[in-house]
C-alpha positions in Angstrom: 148.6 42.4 111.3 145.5 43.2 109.7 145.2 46.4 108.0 141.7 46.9 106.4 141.5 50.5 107.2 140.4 51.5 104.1 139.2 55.6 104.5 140.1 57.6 108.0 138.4 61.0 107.0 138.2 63.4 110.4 134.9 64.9 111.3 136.0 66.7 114.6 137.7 65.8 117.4 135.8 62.9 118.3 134.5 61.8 114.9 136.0 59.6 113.0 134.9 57.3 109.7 136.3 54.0 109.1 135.3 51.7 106.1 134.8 47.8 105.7 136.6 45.5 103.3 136.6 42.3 103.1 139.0 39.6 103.9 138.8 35.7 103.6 137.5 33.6 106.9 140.1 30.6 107.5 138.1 28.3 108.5 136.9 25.0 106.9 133.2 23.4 106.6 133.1 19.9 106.3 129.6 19.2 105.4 129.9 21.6 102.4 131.6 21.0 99.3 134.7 22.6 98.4 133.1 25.4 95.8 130.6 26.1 98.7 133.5 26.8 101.4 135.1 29.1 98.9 131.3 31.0 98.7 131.3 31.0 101.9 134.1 32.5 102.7 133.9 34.9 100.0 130.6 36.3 101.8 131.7 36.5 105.6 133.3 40.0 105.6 135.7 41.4 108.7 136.0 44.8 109.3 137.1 47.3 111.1 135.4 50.1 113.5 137.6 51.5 115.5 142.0 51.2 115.9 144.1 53.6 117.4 148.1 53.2 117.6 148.8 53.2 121.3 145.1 52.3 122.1 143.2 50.1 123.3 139.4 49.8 122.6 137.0 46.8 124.0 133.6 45.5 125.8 131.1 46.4 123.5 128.1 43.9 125.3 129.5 46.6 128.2 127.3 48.9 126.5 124.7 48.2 124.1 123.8 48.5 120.6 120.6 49.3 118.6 119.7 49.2 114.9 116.9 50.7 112.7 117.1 49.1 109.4 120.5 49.8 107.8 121.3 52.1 110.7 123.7 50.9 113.8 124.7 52.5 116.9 126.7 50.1 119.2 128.6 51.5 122.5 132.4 50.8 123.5 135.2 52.1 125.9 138.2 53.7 124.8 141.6 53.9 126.6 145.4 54.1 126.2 147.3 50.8 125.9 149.4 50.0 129.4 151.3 47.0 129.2 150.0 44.7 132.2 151.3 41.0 132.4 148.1 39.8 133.7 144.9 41.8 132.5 143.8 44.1 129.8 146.3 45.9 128.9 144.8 49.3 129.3 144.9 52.2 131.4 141.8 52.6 133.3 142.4 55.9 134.6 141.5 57.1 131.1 139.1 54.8 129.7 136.1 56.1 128.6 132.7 55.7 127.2 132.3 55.7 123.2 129.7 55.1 120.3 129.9 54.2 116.6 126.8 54.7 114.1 126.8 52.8 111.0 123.7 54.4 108.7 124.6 51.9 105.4 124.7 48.8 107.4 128.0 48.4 108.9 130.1 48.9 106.3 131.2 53.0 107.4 131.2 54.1 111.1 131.2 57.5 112.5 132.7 57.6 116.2 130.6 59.8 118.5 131.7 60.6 122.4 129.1 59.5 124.8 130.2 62.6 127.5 129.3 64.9 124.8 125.8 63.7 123.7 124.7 63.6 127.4 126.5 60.7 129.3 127.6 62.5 132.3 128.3 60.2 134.8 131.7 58.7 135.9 131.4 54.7 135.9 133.1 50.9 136.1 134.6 51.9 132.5 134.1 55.6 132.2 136.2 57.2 134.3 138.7 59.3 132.7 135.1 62.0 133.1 136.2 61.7 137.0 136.9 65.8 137.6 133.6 66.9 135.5 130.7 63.6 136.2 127.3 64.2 137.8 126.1 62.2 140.0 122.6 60.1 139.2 119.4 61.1 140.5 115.9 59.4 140.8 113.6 59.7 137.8 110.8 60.9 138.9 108.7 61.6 135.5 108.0 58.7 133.0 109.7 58.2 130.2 107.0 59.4 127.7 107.0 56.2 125.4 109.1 53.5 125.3 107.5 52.3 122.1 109.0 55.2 120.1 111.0 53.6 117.8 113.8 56.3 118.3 113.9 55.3 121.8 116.6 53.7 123.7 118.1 52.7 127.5 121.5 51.8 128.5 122.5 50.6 131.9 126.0 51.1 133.3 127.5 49.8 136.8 130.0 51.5 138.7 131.8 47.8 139.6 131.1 44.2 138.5 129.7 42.8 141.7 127.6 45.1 143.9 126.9 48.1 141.7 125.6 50.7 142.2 124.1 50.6 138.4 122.7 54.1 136.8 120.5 54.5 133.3 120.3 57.1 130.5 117.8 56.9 127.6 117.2 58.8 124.4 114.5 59.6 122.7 116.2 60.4 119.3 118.7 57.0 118.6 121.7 58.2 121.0 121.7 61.8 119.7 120.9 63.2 122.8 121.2 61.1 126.2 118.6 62.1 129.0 120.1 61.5 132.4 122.4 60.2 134.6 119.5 58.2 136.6 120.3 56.1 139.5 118.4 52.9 139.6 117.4 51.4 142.7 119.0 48.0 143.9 115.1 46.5 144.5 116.5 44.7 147.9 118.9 42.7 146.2 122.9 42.9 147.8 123.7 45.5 145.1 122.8 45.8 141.1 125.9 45.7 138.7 124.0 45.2 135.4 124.6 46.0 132.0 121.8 46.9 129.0 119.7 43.6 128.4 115.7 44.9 127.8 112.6 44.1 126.2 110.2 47.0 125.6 106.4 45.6 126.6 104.4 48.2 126.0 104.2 52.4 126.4 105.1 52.7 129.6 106.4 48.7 130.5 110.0 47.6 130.1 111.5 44.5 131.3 115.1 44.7 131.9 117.0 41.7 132.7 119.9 42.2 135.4 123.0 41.4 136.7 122.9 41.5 140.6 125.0 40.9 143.5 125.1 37.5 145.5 124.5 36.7 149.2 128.4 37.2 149.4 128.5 41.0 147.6 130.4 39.4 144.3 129.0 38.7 140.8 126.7 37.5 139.7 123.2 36.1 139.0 120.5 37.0 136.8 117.0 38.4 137.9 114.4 40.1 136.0 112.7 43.5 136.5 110.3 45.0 135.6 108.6 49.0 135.2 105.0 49.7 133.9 105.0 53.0 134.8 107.6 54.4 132.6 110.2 53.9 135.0 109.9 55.7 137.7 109.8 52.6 139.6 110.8 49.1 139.1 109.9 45.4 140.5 111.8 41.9 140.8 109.3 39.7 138.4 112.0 36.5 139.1 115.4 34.9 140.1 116.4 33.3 136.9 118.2 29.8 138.2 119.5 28.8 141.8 122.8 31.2 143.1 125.4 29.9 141.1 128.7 29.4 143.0 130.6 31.4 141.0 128.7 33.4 138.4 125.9 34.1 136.2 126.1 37.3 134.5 125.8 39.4 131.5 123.0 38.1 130.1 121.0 38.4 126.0 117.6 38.1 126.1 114.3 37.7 123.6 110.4 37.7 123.8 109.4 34.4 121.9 106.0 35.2 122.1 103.4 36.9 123.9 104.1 34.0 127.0 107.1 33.5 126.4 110.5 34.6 127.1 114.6 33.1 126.5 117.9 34.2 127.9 121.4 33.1 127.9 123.8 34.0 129.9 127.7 33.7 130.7 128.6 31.4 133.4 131.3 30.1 135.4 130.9 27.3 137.2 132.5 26.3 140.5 135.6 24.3 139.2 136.5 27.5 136.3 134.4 26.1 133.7 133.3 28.8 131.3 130.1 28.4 129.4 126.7 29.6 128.2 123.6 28.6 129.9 120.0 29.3 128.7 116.9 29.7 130.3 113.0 29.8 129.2 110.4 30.8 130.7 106.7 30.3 129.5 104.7 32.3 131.9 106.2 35.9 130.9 109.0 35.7 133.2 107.1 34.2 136.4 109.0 31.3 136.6 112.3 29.5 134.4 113.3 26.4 132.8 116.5 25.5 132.5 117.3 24.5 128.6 120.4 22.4 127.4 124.0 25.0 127.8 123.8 26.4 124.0 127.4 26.6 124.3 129.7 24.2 126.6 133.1 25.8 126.5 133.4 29.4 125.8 137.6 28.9 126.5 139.9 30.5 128.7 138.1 33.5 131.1 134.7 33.2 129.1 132.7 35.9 127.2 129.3 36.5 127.5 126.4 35.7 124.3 125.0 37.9 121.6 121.2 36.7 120.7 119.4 37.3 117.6 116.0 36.7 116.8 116.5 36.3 112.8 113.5 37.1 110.4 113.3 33.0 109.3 112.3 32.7 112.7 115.5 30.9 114.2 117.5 32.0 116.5 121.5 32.9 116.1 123.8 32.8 119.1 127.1 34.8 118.7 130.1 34.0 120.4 133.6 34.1 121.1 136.2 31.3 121.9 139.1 32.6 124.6 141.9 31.7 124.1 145.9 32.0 124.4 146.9 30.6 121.9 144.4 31.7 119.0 141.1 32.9 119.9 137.9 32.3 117.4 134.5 33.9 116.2 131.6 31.7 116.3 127.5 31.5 115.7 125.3 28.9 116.1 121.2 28.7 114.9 118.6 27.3 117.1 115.2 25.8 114.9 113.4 25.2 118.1 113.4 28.4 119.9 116.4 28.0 121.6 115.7 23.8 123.2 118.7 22.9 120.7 121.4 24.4 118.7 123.1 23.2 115.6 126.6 23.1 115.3 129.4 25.7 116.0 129.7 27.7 113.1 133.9 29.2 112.8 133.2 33.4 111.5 136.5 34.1 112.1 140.0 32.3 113.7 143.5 31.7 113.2 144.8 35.2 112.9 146.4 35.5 115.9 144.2 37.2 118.4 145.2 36.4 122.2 142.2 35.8 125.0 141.8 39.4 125.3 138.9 39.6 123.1 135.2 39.4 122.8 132.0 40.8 124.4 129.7 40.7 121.0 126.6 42.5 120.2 124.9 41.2 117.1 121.7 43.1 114.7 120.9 41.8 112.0 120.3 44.5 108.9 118.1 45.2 106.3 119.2 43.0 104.1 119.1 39.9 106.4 122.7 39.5 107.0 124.0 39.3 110.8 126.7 42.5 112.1 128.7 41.0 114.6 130.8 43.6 116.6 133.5 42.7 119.3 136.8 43.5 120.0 140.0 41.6 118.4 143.8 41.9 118.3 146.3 39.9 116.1 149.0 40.3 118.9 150.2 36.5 118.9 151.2 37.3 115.2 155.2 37.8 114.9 155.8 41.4 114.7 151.8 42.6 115.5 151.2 45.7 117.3 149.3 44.5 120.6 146.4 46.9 120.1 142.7 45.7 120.8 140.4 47.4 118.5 136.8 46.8 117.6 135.9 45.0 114.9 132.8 43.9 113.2 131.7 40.2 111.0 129.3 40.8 108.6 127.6 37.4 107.0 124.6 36.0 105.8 122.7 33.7 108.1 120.8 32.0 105.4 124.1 29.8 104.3 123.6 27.6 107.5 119.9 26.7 107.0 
């Protein structure tokens, strides 16, 4: 079991700081010498964010997370371990919403309860809040600026096919939450969406959902847009035909002033788990599909993490499911996102079941990459099954 905890110094009840150390990625890269893997894996660093004996943490692409230089806020759910044969191995009843900031880059965390900084709502993985939510209402006065750079928007669903979906925003980086506000299902059969946005302008946002099919169940992706601070919102597109099983959970960029990527999970038909991509050159009018980024994402699937890096490529983190050993991985797009280079192993072979997953990725100051997910070492002999979160910190300029 890994124990990098280095510092656990109490703030208050809900407060909690957690350092980073590093530890050694197993993994081998073939088209590097052997004194270049050993750099390598001297400068990919795993960490930490939150553990709790007889816990279980997880999901943060559930939520969201944001970065301002060296600082990092990124959202999670916490809950009690339940032993379950077949699921997560949690206790819904008492899951609830969470946030960690990071203000040096990753490497400390302070854990801060959404319910208290204004996240009132009961939800799809916030329900332990049940006896004490409020119920969304309409906004119905603009968000003053979306361009603020202390602004932010999170979108959380109430179930993962029909929705109903509500927002809160912040005008202060997740200090204080304004809301719950519903949001409206824009004649689809139900929105179910989590935070995936691109602020346009002072008063225009595109958001890219998750909605309901034909059939009420998850998912495909649509894009929607506000320019009126929004108060109200529009369908811009349907990204792709209605998949037969899914198409969910999507990470999105601007390219340019035209033009506009996403990747999203998928499952197709026959169980295949993947990542497809999408482009569209027109602002969002109308999509091309591009080449699947990623062609197996393993055993149940986890959705992508997309980063626009400084060098101008773009990184793709991901996780590979599986039972018997799941892995960490990037890959680097040249070309906007029509190819990708090879998988890239961050992390693997320390016993973490399928139960993991669900990156957000920033990259810091610096120019190195946080990844954050959740992990477990549970298929180690003798490991406590607890899922925490974790974080992969590494420099994207090795791979160029």
């Amino acid at each position: 079991m890994i124990t990098n905890i280095t510092k656990i110094c109490k703030k208050s009840s809900f407060s909690v700081v957690l350092s980073l150390t590093a530890i050694l990625v197993l993994t081998s890269f073939h088209h590097k010498s052997r004194k270049d893997n050993i750099e390598i894996k001297a400068a990919i660093q795993h960490g930490i964010i939150y553990y709790k004996d007889g816990g279980y943490a997880g999901w943060p692409a559930n939520n969201g997370i944001w970065s301002w230089g060296n600082e990092i806020l990124v959202g999670f759910v916490a809950a009690p371990h339940k032993d379950i044969k077949n699921g997560h191995t949690y206790d819904k009843t008492f899951a609830k919403n969470k946030y960690a900031r990071s203000i040096d880059g990753g490497q400390n965390w302070v854990l801060e309860d959404a319910f208290e900084h204004g996240q009132t709502a009961a939800g799809y993985d916030n329900t332990s809040i049940e006896d004490g939510a409020i119920a969304p209402k309409s906004l119905n006065k603009e968000i003053s600026d979306f361009t603020d750079p202390n602004f932010i928007i999170t979108f959380q669903r109430h179930n993962n096919n029909n929705g109903p979906s509500h927002f809160y925003y912040s005008n202060n980086k997740g200090i204080k939450w304004e809301g719950p506000y519903s949001f409206p299902d824009l004649g689809t059969d139900g929105v179910a969406t989590r935070t995936d946005y691109i602020v346009e302008g002072k008063k225009e946002l595109s958001a890219f959902l998750t909605v309901a099919k034909s059939n009420k169940k998850e998912g495909r992706v649509v894009l929607s847009r506000t320019k009126d601070g929004g108060v109200s919102w529009e369908i811009v597109s349907w990204i792709g035909p209605e998949p037969e099983k899914f198409d969910i959970m999507s990470s999105s960029l601007r390219l340019s002033p035209t033009e506009l990527i996403t990747v999203f999970r998928t499952r197709t038909g026959d169980g295949q788990d993947l990542l497809t991509s999408h482009l569209s050159e027109d602002n969002g009018k109308t999509w091309e599909k591009l080449k699947d980024p990623v062609a197996d994402t393993g055993h149940g699937g986890s959705p992508p993490a997309l980063v626009k890096l400084r060098d101008g490529r773009l990184a793709l983190g991901y996780i590979y499911r599986s039972d018997y050993g799941s892995r960490v991985n990037v890959r680097f797009s040249s070309d906007n996102g029509r190819s990708w280079g090879d998988e890239i192993v961050l992390r693997g072979g320390d016993g973490a079941n399928r139960d993991v997953g669900y990156p957000r990725m920033v990259q810091r100051k610096d120019g190195k990459l946080v990844l954050i997910y959740y992990w477990n070492n549970s298929l180690q002999e003798g490991a406590k099954p607890y899922r925490y979160i974790a974080s992969t910190i590494f420099d994207p300029g090795q791979w160029k």
